[in-house]
N, CA, C and O atoms as a printed pandas DataFrame, in Angstrom:
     atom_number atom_name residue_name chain_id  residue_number  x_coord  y_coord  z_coord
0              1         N          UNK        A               1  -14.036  -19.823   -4.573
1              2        CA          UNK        A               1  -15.258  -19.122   -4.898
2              3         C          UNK        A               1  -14.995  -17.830   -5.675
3              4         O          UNK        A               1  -15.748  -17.479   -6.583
4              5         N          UNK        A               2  -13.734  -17.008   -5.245
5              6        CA          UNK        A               2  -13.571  -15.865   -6.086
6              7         C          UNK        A               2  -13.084  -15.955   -7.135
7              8         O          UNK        A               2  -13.301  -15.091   -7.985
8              9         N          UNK        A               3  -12.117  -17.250   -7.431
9             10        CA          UNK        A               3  -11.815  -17.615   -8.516
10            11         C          UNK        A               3  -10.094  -16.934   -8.359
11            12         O          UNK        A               3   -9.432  -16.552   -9.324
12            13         N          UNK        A               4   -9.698  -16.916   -7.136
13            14        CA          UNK        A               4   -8.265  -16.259   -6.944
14            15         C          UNK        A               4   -7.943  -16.490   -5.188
15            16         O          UNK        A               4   -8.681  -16.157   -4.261
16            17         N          UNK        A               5   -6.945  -16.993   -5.133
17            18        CA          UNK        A               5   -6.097  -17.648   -3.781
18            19         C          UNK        A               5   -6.331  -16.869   -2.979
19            20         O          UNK        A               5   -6.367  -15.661   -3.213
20            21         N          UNK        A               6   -6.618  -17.582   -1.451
21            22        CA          UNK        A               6   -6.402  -16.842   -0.261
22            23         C          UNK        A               6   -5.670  -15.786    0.008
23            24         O          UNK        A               6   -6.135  -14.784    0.552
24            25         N          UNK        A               7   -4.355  -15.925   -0.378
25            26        CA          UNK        A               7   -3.448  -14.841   -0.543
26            27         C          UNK        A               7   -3.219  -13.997   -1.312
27            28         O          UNK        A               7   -2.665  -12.934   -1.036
28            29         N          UNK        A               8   -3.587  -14.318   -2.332
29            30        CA          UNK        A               8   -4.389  -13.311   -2.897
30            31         C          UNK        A               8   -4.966  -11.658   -2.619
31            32         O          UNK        A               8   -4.723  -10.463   -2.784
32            33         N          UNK        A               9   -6.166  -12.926   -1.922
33            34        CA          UNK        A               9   -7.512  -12.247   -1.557
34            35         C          UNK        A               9   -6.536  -11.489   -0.215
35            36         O          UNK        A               9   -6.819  -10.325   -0.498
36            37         N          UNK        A              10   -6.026  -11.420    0.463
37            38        CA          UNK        A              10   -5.338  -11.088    1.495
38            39         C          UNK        A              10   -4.455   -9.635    0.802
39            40         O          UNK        A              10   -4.795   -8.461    0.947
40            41         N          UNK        A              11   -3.442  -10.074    0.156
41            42        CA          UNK        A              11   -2.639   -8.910   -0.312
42            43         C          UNK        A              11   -3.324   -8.227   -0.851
43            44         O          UNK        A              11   -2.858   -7.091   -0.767
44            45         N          UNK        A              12   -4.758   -8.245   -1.725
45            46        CA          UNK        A              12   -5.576   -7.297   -2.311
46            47         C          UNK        A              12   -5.608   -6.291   -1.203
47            48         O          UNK        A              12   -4.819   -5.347   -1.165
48            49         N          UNK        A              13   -6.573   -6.514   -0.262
49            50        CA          UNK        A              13   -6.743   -6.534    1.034
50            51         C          UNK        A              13   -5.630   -5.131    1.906
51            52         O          UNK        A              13   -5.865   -4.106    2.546
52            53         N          UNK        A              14   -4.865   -5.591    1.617
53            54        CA          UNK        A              14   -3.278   -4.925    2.390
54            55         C          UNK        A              14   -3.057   -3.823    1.734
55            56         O          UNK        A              14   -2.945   -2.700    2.225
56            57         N          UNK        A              15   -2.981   -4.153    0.487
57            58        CA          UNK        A              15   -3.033   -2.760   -0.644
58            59         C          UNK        A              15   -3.905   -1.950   -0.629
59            60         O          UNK        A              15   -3.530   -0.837   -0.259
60            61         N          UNK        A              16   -4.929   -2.043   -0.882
61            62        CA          UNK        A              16   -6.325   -1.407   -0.112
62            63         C          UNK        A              16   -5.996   -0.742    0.837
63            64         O          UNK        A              16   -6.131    0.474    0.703
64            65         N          UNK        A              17   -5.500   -1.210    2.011
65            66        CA          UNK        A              17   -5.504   -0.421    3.371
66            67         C          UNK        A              17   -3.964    0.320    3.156
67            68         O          UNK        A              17   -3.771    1.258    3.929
68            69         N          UNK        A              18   -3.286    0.133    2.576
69            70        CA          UNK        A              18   -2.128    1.159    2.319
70            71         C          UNK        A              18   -2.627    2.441    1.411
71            72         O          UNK        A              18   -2.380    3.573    1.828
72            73         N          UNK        A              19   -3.168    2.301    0.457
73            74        CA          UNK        A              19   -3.913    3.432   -0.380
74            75         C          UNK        A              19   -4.514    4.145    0.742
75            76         O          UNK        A              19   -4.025    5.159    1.240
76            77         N          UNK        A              20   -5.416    3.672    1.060
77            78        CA          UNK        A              20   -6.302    4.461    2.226
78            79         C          UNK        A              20   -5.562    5.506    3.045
79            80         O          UNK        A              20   -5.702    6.724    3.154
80            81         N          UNK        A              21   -4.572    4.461    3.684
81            82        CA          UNK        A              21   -3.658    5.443    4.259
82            83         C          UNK        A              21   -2.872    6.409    4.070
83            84         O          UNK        A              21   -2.703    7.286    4.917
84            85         N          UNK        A              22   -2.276    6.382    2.926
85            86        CA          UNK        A              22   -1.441    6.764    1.810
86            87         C          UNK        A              22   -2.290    8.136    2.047
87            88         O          UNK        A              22   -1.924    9.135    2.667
88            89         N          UNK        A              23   -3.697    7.872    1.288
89            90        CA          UNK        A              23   -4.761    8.867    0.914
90            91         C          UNK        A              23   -5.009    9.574    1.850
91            92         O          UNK        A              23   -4.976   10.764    1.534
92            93         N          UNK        A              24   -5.338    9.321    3.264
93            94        CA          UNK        A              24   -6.320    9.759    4.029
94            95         C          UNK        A              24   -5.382   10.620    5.307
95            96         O          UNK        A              24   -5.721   11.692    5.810
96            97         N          UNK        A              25   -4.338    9.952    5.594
97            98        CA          UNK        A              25   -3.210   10.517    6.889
98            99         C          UNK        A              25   -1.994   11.006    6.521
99           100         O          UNK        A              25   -1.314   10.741    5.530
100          101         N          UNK        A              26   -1.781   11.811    7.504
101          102        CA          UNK        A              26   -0.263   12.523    7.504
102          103         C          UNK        A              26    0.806   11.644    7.705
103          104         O          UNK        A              26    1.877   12.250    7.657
104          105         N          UNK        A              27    0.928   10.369    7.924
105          106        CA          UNK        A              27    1.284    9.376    8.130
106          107         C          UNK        A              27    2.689    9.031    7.354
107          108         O          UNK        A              27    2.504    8.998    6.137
108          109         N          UNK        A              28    4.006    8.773    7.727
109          110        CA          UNK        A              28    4.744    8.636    6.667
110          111         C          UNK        A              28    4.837    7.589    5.877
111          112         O          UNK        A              28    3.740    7.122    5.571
112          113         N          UNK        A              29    5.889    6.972    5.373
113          114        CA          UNK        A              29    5.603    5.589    4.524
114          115         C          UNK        A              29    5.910    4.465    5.450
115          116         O          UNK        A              29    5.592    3.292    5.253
116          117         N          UNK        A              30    6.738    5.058    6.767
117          118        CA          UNK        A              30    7.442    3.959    7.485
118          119         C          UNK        A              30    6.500    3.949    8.526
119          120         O          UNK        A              30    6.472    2.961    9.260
120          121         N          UNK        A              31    5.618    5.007    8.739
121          122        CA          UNK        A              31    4.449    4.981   10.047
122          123         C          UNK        A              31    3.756    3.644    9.208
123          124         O          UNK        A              31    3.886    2.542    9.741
124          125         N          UNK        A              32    3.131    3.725    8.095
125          126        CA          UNK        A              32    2.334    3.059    7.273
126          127         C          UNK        A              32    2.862    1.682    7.097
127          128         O          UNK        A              32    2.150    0.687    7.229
128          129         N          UNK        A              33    4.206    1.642    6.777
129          130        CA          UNK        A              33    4.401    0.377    6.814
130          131         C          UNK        A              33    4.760   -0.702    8.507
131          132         O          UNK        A              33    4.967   -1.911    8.609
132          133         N          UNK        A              34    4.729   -0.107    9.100
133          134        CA          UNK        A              34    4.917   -0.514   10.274
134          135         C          UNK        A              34    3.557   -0.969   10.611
135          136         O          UNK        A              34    3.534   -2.076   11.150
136          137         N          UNK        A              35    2.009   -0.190   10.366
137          138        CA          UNK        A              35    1.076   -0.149   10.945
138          139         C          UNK        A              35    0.216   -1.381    9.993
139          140         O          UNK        A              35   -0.913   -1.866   10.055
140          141         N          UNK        A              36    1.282   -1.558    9.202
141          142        CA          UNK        A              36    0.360   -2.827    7.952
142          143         C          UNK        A              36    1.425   -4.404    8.766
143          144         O          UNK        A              36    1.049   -5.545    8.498
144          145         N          UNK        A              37    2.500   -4.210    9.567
145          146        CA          UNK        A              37    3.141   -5.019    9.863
146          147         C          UNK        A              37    4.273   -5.215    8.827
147          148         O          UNK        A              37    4.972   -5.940    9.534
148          149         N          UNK        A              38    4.662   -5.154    8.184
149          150        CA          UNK        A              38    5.823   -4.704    7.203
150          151         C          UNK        A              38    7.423   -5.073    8.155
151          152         O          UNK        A              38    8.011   -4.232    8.835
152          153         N          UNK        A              39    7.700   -5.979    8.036
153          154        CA          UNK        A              39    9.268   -5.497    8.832
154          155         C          UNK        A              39   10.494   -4.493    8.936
155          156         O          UNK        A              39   11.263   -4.149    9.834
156          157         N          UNK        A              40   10.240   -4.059    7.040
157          158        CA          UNK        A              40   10.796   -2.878    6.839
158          159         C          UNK        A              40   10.448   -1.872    6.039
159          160         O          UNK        A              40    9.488   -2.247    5.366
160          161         N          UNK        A              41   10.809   -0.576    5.731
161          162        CA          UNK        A              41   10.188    0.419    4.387
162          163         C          UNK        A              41   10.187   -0.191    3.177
163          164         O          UNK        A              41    9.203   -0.120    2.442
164          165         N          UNK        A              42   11.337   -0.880    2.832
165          166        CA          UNK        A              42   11.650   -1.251    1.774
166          167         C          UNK        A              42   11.106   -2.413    1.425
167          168         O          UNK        A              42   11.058   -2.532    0.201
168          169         N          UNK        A              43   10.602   -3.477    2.121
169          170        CA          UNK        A              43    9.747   -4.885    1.956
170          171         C          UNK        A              43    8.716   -3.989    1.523
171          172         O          UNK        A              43    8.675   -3.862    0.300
172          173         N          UNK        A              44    7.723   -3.216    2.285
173          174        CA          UNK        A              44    6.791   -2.656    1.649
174          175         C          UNK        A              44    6.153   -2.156    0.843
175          176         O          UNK        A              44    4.956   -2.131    0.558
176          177         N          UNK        A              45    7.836   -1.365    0.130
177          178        CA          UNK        A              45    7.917   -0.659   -1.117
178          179         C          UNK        A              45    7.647   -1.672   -1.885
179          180         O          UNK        A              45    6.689   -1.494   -2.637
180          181         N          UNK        A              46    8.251   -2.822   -1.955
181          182        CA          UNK        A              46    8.582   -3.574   -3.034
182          183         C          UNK        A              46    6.523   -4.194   -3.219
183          184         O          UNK        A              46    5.708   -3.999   -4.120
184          185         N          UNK        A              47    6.456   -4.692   -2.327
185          186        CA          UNK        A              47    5.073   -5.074   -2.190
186          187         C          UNK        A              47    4.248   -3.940   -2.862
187          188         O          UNK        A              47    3.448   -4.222   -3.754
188          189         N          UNK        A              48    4.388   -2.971   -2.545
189          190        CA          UNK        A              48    2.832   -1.984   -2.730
190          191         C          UNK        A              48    3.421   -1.920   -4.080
191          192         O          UNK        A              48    2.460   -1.787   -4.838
192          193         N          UNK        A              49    4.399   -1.944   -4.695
193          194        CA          UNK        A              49    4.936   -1.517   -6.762
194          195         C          UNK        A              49    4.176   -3.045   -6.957
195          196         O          UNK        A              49    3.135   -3.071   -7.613
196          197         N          UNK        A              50    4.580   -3.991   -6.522
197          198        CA          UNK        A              50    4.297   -4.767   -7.089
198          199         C          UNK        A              50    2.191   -5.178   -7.286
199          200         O          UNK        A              50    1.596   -5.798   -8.168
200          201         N          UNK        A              51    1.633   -4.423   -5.920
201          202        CA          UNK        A              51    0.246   -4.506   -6.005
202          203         C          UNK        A              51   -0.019   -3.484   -6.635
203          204         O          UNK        A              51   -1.170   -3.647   -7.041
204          205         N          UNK        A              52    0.410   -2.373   -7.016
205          206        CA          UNK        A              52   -0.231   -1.092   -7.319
206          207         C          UNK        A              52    0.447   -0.817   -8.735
207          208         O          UNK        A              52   -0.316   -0.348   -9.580
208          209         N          UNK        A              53    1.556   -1.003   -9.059
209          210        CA          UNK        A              53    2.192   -0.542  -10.186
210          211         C          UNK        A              53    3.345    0.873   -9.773
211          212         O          UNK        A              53    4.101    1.331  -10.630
212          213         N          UNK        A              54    3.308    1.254   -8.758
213          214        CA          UNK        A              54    3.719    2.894   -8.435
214          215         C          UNK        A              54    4.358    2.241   -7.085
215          216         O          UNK        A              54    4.081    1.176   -6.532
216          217         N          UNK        A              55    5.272    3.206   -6.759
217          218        CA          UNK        A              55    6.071    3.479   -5.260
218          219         C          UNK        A              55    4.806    3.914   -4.700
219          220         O          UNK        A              55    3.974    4.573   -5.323
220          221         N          UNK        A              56    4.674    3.455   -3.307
221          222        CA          UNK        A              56    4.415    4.778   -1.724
222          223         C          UNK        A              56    4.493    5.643   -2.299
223          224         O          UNK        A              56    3.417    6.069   -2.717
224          225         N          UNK        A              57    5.528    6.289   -2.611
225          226        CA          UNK        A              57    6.123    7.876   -2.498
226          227         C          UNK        A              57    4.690    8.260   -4.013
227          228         O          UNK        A              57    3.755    9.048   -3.873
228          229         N          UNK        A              58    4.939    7.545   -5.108
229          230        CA          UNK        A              58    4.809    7.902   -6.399
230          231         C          UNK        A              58    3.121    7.942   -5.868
231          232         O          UNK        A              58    2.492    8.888   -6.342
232          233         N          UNK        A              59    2.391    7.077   -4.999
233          234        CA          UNK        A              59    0.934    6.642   -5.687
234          235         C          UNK        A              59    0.476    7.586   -4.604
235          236         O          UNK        A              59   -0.734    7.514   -4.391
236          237         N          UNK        A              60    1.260    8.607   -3.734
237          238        CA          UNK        A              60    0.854    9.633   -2.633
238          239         C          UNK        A              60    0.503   11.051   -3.744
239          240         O          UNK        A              60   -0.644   11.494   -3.798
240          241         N          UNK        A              61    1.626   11.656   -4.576
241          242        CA          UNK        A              61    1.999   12.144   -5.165
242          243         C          UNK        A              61    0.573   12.282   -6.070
243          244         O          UNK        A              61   -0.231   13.179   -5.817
244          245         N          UNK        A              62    0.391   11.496   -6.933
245          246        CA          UNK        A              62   -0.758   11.455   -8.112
246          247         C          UNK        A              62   -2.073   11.900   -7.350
247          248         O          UNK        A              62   -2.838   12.754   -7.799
248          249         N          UNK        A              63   -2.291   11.107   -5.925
249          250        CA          UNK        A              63   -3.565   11.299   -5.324
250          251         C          UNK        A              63   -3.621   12.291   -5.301
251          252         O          UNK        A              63   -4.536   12.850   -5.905
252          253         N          UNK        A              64   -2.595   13.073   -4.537
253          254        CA          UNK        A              64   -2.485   14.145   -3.831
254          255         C          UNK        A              64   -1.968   15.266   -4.985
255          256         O          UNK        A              64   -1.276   16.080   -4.373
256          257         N          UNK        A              65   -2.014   15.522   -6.002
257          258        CA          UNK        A              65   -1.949   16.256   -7.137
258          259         C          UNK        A              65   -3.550   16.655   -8.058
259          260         O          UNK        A              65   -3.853   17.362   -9.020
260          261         N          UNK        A              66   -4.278   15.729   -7.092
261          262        CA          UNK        A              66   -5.506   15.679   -7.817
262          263         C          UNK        A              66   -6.713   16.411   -7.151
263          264         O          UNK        A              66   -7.805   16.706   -7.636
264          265         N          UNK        A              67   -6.214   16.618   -5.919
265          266        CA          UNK        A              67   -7.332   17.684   -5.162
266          267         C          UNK        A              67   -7.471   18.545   -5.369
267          268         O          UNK        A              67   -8.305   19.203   -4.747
């Protein structure tokens, strides 16, 4: 119906709620990735560059340069 895979629609989803977090808490990258289920920092990393274009570290940075 959306015209894009379950999983997809899922990792959209995940990324979303990492931004949020990213954005919104004092939270580190490994609190964050733990709390998305992540097994490690670095699985996560790789995931959120690959949904977002930017590191954790990098897409905290821009937000947070902008207030």
């Amino acid at each position: 119906m959306l015209g894009i895979s379950a999983g997809e629609v899922i990792r959209n989803r995940i990324a979303l709620e990492a931004k949020r977090l990213l954005i919104n808490n004092d939270l580190s990258i490994s609190e964050i990735a733990g709390q998305l289920n992540f097994a490690d920092n670095s699985y996560f990393t790789k995931f959120f560059k690959k949904q977002a274009g930017l590191t954790p570290e990098e897409f905290r940075k821009t937000t947070n340069s902008h207030e």
